[in-house]
C-alpha positions as CSV (number, residue, x, y, z in Angstrom):
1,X,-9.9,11.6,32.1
2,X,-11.8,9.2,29.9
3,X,-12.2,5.4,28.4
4,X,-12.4,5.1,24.8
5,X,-13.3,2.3,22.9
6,X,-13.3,1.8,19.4
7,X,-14.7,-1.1,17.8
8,X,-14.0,-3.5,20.3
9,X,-14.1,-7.1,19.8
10,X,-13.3,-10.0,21.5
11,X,-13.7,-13.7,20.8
12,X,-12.7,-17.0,22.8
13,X,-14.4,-19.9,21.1
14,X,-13.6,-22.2,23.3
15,X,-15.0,-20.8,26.3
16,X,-17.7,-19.4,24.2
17,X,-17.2,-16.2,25.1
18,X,-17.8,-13.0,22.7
19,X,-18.1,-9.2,22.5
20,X,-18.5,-7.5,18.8
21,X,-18.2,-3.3,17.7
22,X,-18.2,-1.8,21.0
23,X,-17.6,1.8,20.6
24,X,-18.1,4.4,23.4
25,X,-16.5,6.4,26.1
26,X,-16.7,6.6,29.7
27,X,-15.8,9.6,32.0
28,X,-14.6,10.3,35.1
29,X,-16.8,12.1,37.9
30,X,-19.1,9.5,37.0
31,X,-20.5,5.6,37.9
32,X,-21.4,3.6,35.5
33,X,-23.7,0.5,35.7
34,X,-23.7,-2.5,33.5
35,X,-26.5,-4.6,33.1
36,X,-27.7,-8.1,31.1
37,X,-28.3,-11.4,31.4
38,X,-25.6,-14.2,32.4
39,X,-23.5,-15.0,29.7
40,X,-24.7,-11.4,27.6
41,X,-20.7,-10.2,28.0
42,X,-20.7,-7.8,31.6
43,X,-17.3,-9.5,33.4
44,X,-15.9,-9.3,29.4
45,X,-16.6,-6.1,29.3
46,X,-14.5,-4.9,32.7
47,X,-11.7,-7.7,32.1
48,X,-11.2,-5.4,29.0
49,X,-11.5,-2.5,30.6
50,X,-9.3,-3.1,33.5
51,X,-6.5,-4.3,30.9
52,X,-7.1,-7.4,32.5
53,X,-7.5,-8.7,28.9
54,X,-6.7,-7.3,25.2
55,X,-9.5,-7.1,22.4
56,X,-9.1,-9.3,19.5
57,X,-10.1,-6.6,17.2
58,X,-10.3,-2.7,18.2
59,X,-8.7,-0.6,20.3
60,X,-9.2,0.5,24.2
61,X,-7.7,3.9,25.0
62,X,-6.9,4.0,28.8
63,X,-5.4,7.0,30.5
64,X,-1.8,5.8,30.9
65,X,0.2,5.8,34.6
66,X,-3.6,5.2,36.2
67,X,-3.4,2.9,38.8
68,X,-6.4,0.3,38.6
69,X,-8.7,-1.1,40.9
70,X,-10.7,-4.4,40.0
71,X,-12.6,-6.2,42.2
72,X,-13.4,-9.4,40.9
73,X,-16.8,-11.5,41.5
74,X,-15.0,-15.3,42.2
75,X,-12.7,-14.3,45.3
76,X,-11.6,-17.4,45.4
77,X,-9.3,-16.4,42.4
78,X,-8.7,-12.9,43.5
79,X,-6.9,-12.9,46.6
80,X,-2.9,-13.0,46.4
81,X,-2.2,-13.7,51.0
82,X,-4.0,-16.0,53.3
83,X,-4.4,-13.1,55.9
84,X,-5.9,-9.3,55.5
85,X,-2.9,-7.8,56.8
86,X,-0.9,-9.8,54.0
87,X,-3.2,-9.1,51.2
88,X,-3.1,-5.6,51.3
89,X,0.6,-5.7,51.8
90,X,0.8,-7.3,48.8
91,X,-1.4,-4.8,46.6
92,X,0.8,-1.8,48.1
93,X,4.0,-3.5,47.5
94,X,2.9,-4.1,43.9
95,X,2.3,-0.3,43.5
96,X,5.6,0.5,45.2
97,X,4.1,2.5,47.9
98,X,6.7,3.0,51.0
99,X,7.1,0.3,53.8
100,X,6.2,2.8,56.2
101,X,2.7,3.6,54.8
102,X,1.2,0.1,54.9
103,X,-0.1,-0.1,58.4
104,X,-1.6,3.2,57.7
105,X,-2.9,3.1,54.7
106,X,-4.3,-0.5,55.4
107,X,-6.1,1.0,59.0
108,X,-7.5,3.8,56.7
109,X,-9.1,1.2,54.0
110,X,-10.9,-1.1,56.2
111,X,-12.7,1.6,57.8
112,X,-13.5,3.2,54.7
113,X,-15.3,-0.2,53.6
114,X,-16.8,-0.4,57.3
115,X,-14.0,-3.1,59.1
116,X,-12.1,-2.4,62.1
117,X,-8.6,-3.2,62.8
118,X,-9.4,-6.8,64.5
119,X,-9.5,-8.0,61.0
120,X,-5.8,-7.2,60.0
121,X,-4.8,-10.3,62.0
122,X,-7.6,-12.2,60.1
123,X,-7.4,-15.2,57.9
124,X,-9.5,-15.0,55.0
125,X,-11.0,-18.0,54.7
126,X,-12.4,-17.8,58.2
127,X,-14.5,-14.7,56.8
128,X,-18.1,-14.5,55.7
129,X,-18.8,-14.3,52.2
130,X,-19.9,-10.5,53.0
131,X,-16.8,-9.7,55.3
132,X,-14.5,-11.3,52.6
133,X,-16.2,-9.1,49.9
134,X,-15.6,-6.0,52.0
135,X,-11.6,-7.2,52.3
136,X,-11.7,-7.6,48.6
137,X,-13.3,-4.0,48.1
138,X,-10.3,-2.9,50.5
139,X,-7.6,-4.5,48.3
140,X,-8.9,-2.8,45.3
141,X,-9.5,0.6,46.7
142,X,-6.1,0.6,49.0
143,X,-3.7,1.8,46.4
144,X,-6.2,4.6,45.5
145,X,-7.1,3.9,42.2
146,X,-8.7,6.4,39.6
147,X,-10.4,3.6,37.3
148,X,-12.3,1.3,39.6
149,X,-14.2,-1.7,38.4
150,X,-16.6,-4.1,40.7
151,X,-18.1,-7.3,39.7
152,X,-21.0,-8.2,41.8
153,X,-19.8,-6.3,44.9
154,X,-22.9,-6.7,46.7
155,X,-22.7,-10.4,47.1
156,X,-23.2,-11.1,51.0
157,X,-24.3,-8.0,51.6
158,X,-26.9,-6.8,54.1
159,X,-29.4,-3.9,52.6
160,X,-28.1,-1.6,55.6
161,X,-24.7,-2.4,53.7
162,X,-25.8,-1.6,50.5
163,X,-26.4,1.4,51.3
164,X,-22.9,2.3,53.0
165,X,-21.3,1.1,49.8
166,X,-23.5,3.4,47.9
167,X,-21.7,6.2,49.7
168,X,-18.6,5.3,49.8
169,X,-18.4,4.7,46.0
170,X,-20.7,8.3,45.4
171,X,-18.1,9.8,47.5
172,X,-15.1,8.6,45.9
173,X,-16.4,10.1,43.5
174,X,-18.1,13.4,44.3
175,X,-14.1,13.9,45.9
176,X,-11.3,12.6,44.0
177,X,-11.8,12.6,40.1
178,X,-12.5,8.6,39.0
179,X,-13.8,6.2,36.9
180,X,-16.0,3.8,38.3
181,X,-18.1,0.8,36.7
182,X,-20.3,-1.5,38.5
183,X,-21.9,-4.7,37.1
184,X,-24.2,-6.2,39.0
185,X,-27.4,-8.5,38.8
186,X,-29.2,-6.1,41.4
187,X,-30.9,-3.8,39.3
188,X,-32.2,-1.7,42.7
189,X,-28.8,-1.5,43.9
190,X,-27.3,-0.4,40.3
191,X,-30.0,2.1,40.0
192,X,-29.9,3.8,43.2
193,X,-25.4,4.0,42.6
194,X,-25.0,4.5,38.9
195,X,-25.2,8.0,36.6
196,X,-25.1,6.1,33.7
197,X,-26.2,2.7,32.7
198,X,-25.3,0.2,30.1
199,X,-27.5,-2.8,29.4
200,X,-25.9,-5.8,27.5
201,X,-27.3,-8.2,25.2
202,X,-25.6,-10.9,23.5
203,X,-22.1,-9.7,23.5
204,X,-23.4,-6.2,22.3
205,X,-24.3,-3.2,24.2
206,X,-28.3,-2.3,23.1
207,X,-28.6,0.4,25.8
208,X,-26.9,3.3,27.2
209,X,-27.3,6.8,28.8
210,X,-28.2,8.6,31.9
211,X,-30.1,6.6,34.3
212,X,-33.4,8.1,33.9
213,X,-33.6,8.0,30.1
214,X,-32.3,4.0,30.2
215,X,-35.3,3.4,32.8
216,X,-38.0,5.2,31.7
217,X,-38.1,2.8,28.7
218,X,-39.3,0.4,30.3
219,X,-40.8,-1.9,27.8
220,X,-37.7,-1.9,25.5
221,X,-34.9,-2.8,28.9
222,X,-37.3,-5.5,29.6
223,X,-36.9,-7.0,26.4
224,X,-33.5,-7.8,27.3
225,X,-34.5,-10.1,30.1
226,X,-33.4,-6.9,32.5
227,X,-36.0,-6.4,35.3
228,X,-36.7,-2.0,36.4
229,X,-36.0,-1.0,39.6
230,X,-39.1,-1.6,41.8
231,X,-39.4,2.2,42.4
232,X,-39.8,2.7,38.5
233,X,-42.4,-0.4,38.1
234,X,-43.9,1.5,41.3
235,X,-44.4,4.8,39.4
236,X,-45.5,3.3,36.3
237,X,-48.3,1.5,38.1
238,X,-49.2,4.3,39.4
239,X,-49.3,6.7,36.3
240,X,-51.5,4.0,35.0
241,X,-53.8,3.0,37.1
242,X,-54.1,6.4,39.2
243,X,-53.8,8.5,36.3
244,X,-51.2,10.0,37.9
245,X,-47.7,11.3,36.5
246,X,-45.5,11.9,39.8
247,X,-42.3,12.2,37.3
248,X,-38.9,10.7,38.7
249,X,-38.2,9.9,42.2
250,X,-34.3,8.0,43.8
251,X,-36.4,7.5,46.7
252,X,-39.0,5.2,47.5
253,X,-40.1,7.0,50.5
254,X,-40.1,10.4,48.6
255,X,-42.6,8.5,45.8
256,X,-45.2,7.2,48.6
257,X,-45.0,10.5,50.1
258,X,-46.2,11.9,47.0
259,X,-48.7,9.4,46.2
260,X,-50.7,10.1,49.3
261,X,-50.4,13.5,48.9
262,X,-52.5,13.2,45.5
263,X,-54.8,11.4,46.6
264,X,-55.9,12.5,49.7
């Protein structure tokens, strides 16, 4: 299962918004993370992808019959019930599941994204901005969607839950063959999630590859206003001040570990 774009553009003058020549695929057993500056094209990018919007020039090939997941970054737009219970009624009814599957299936997703079954009798707007986020991540993810696309999902969120949305969304897809792209301004988070990373720039994509070939270049990815992850400035430092080369670590604790054991 793949994306495929081919010279994608899209243009909306009045809302100044713009994306020129995209052309690249994305696979499934993979997460992909987009990052860029405000304004450099990112929520374009997945309104495209999730069909949410059509190119002005180009052509996007989705796999067809796919059901889609979007989670989108204003929630005040993105909600279609008042209550939990009633919004992810709605998003099964709108895939046709059965009747008898809703309670189930709605238990089942607000545990997978860490919410107990108080919250079905919930009213939205009497969540936290990090509760209502999780909901939102539930509606998405209830109807079991193979291409899944999150804007700013980490908004609200705790660095313990970070982490537990880190694996869930690696275990989605480890298990069940998927799709999944990720923008986000949290270049830590996006880094210790994503496979893959594209960095945006002016409408344009000016990066992208496997994690650890985008971030080792770290002068050019800062010339597009995007900050490294703090473990890759940390390793940097130390290859150049210490003289040391301790090659790639995910983990921060793995890096000091190593740095101590060098130097002692």
């Amino acid at each position: 299962m793949e994306i495929t774009l081919e010279n994608v553009s899209y243009h909306h003058i009045q809302n100044d918004q713009f994306l020129y020549q995209l052309s690249f695929s994305l696979q499934s057993h993979s997460i992909y993370g987009i990052l860029g500056t405000s304004g450099s094209g990112k929520t374009m990018l997945l309104d495209l992808l999730s069909q949410t919007r059509k190119p002005t020039e180009g052509k996007i090939k989705v796999p067809k019959k796919k059901r889609i997941g979007y989670l989108k970054q204003d929630l005040m737009h993105f909600f279609l019930a008042s209550s939990v219970k009633e919004e992810l009624k709605c998003r099964l009814y709108l895939e046709n599941f059965k009747v008898n599957e809703v309670e189930k299936r709605s238990m089942e997703v607000l545990k997978m994204v860490g919410l107990d079954s108080m919250y079905l009798n919930r009213k939205i707007d009497t969540l936290s901005r990090g509760e209502q986020t999780r909901v939102a991540l539930a509606s998405a993810l209830i109807c079991n969607p193979q291409l899944i696309f999150l804007d700013e999902p980490t908004i609200g969120y705790s660095d313990h839950d970070k982490k537990e949305l880190i694996r869930l969304l690696k275990q989605l897809k480890n298990k069940r063959s998927k799709i999944i792209v990720v923008v986000s301004h949290d270049v830590d988070f996006i880094h210790a999630l994503c496979d893959q990373i594209i960095v945006m720039s002016e409408g344009q994509v000016v990066m992208m590859g496997d994690k650890y070939h985008i971030f080792e270049q770290e002068k050019k990815i800062k010339s597009y206003h995007v900050p490294v992850p703090k473990i890759i400035a940390f390793e940097n430092m130390v290859k150049t001040k210490k003289k040391i080369d301790l090659g790639y670590r995910d983990q921060m604790n793995d890096l000091i570990k190593d740095v101590f054991r060098h130097v002692s």
